[in-house]
TORGUMAR-169943 format. One line per 8 residues: their letters; for each residue x, y, z of C-alpha. Coordinates in steps of 0.05 Angstrom, whole numbers, plus 32768, in hexadecimal, padded with zeros to 4 digits. Layout:
N
a = X,Y,Z ~ ...
END
This chain:
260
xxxxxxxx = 9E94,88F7,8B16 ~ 9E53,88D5,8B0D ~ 9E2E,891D,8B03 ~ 9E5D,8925,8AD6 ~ 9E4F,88E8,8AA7 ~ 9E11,88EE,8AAE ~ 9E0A,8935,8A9B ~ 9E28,891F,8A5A
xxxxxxxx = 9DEF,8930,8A18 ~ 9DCE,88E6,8A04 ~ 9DEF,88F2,89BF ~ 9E37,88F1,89D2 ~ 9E2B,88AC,89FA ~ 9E53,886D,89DF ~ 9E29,884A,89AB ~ 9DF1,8880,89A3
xxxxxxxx = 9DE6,8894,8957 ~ 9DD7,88E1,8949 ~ 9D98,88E9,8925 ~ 9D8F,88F0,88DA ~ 9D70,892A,88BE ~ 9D42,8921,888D ~ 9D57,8943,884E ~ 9D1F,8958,881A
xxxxxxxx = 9D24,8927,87DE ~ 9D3C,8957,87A6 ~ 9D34,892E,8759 ~ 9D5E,895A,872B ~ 9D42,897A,86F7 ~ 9D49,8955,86B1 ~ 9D3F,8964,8667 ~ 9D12,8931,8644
xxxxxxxx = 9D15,8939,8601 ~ 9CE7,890A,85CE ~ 9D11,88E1,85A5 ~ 9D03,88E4,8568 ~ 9CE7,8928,8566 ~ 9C9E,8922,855F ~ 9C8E,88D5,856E ~ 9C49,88F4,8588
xxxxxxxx = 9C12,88DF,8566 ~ 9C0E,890B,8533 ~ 9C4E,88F5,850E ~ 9C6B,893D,8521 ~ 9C6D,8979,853C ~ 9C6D,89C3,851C ~ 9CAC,89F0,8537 ~ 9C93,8A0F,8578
xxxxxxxx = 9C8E,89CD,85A0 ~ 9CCD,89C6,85D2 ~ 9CF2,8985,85BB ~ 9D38,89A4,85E6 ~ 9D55,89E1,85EF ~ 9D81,89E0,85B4 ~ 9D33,89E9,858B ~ 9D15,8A2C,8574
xxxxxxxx = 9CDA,8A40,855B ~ 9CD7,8A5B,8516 ~ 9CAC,8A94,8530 ~ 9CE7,8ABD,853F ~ 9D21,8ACF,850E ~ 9D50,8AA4,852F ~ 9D2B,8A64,851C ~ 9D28,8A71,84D4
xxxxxxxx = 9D74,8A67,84DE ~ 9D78,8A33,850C ~ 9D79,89EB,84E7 ~ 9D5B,89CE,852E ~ 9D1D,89F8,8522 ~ 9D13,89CF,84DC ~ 9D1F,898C,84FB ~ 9CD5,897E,850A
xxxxxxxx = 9CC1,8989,84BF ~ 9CED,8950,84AC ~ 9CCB,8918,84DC ~ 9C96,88FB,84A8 ~ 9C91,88BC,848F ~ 9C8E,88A0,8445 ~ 9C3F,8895,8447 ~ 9C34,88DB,845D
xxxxxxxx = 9C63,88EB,8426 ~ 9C44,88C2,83F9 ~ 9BFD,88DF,8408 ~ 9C15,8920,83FC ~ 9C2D,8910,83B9 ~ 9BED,88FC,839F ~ 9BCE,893A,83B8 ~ 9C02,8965,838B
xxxxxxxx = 9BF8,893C,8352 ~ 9BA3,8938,835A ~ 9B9C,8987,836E ~ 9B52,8977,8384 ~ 9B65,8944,83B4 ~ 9B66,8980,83ED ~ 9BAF,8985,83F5 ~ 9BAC,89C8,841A
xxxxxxxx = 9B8D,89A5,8452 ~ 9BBF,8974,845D ~ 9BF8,89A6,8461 ~ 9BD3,89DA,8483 ~ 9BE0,89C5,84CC ~ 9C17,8996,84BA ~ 9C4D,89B3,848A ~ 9C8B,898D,8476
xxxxxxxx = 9CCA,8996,8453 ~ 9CE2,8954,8448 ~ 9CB4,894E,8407 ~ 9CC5,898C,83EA ~ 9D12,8985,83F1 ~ 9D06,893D,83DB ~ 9CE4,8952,8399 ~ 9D0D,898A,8388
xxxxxxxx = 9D56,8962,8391 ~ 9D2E,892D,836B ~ 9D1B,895A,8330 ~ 9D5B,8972,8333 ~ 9D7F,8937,8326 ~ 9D3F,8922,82ED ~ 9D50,8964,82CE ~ 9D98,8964,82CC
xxxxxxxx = 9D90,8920,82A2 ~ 9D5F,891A,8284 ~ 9D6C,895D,8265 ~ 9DB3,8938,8248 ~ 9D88,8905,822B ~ 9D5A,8924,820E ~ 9D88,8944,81EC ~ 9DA9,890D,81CF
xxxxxxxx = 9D6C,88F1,81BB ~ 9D57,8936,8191 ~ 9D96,894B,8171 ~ 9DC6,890C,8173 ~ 9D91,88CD,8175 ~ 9D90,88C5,8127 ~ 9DDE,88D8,8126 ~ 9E0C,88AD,813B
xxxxxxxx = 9E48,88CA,8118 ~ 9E45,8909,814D ~ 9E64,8908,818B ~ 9E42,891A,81C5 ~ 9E4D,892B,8215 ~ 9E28,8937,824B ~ 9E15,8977,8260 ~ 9E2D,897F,82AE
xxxxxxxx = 9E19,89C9,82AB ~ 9DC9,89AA,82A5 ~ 9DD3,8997,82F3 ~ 9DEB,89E4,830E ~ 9DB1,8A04,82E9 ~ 9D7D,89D0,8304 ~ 9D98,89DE,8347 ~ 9D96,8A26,833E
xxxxxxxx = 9D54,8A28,8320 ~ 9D30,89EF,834B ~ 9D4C,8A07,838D ~ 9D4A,8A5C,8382 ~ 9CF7,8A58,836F ~ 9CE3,8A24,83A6 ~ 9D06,8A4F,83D8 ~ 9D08,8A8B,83BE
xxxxxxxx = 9CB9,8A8D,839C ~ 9C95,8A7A,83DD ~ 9CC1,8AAB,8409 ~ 9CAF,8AD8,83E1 ~ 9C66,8AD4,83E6 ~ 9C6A,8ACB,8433 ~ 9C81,8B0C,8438 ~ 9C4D,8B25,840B
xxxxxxxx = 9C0C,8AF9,8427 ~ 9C27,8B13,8478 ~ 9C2C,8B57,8457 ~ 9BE3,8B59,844E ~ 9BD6,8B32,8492 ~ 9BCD,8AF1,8470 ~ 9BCB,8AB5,84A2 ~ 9C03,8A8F,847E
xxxxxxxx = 9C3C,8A6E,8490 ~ 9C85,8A68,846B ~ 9C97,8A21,847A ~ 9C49,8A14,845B ~ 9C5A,8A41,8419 ~ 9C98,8A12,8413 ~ 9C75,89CE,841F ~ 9C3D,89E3,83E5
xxxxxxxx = 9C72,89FD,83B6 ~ 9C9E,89C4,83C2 ~ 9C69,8995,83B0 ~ 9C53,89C0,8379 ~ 9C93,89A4,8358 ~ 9C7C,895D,8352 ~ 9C5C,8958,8319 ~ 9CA0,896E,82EE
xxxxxxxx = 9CBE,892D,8305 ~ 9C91,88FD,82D5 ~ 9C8B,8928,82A6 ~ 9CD0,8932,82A3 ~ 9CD3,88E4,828C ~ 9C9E,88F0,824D ~ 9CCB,8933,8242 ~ 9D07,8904,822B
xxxxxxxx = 9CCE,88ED,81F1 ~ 9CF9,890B,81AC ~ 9CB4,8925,8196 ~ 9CB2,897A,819D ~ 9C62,8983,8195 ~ 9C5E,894C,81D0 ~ 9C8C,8970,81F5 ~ 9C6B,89AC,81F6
xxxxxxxx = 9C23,8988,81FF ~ 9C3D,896C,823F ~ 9C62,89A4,825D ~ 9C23,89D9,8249 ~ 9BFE,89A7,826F ~ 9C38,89A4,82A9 ~ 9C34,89E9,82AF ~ 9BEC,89F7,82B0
xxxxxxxx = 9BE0,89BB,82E6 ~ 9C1C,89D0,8310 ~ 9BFD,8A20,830F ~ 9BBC,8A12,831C ~ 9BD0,89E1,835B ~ 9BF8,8A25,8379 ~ 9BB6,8A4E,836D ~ 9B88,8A19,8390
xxxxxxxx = 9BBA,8A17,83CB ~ 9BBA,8A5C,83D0 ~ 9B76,8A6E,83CF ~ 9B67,8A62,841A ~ 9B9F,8A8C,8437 ~ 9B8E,8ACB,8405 ~ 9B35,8AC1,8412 ~ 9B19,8B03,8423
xxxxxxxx = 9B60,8B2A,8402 ~ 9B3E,8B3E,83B9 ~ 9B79,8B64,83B3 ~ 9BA8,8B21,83B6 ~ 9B85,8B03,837B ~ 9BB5,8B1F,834C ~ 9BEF,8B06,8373 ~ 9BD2,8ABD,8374
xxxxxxxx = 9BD0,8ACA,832A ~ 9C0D,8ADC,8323 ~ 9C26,8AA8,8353 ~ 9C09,8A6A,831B ~ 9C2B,8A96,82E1 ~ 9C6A,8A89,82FE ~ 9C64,8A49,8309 ~ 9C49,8A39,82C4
xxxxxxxx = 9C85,8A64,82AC ~ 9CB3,8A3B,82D4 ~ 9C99,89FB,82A9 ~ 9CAD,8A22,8264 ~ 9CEB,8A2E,8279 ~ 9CF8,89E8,828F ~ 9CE7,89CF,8246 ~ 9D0E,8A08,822D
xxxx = 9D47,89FD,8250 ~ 9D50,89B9,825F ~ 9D2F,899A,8227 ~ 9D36,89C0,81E4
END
């Protein structure tokens, strides 16, 4: 009996504890994401730089359709804003290189919902003021059709325009990029804010004093911005031309139009 007991394995005796095996530590895998997208340093990040899975880069055809891919554009803040606003409205203040690396779209959809908005009412008053100031007799209304064709207009060129001439520029190897087209033409559109105040003025040669001047300051800001991406392509110059023509065209049709 004793052989027996003592033949018994040490980890079956009364009070022994089995051993532990030591199990490799395992930390599971996580998904940091920066909150908000593109609190580095730099105030954001272009589309391309992981924030989560739900991102994608603009680079493929999928992120021109995925609103996630825009997200980073949006993360400025007002003095960046602010700074680039000056630059549209002082072409020689070097706004190229401040949008170059950094693009955004919060000032362009900013300014064009703005000027939308200045157009639509503007437009009603300065109509009043030219045919029914002097008249009190005549009944008069608001024109809510003025707000559908600003937000036609506005919206169609400042996509459409710079899309475009992203096709065009990549078509002859350009290094240019479409959320950069939309950032310059977006700001482009500045200027027709105050100048759609002094428009309201119920003077016609003034009117068309300020917008000639509109026009030619707004066209020759696209030409400037578009020089560097075309240098070396002679055979773009015309297009850069053409480019400013429609932008100074876009100016006589907003006095035509809106104020009459």
């Amino acid at each position: 009996m004793e052989e027996g007991y003592t033949s018994l394995p040490t980890s079956h005796s009364v009070g022994s504890v089995p051993a532990v095996v030591a199990e490799e530590s395992r930390v599971p895998k996580t998904n940091l994401q920066i909150f908000p997208p593109g609190s580095s340093a730099s105030g954001y990040q272009a589309p391309g730089t992981p924030y989560g899975e739900d991102v994608q880069s603009t680079s493929s055809w999928n992120g021109y359709f995925s609103i996630s891919s825009y997200q980073p554009f949006f993360n400025v803040d007002t003095d960046m804003v602010f700074d680039r606003l000056v630059g549209a409205l002082y072409p020689m203040d070097g706004f190229y290189t401040k949008v170059h690396s950094n693009p955004d779209l919060y000032g362009p959809v900013w300014i064009s919902t703005t000027l939308v908005f200045m157009l639509s009412a503007l437009g009603n008053c300065a109509a009043y003021l030219m045919n029914n100031g002097s008249k009190a007799e005549i009944a008069w209304n608001f024109d809510v059709n003025y707000v559908d064709w600003a937000a036609s207009i506005i919206y169609c060129y400042v996509l459409a325009v710079p899309a475009a001439f992203y096709f065009l520029l990549r078509y002859f190897e350009c290094n240019v990029g479409l959320i950069q087209l939309w950032c310059i033409w977006g700001y482009s559109l500045s200027i027709f804010i105050p100048t759609s105040l002094l428009l309201v003025i119920p003077l016609e040669i003034l009117r068309w004093i300020i917008i000639l001047f509109t026009g030619s300051a707004s066209a020759y800001f696209i030409a400037l911005n578009l020089k560097p991406y075309t240098e070396g392509q002679h055979s773009l110059f015309l297009w850069v031309i053409g480019a400013s023509v429609l932008q100074f065209v876009l100016a006589i049709f907003i006095k035509i139009f809106f104020f009459a």
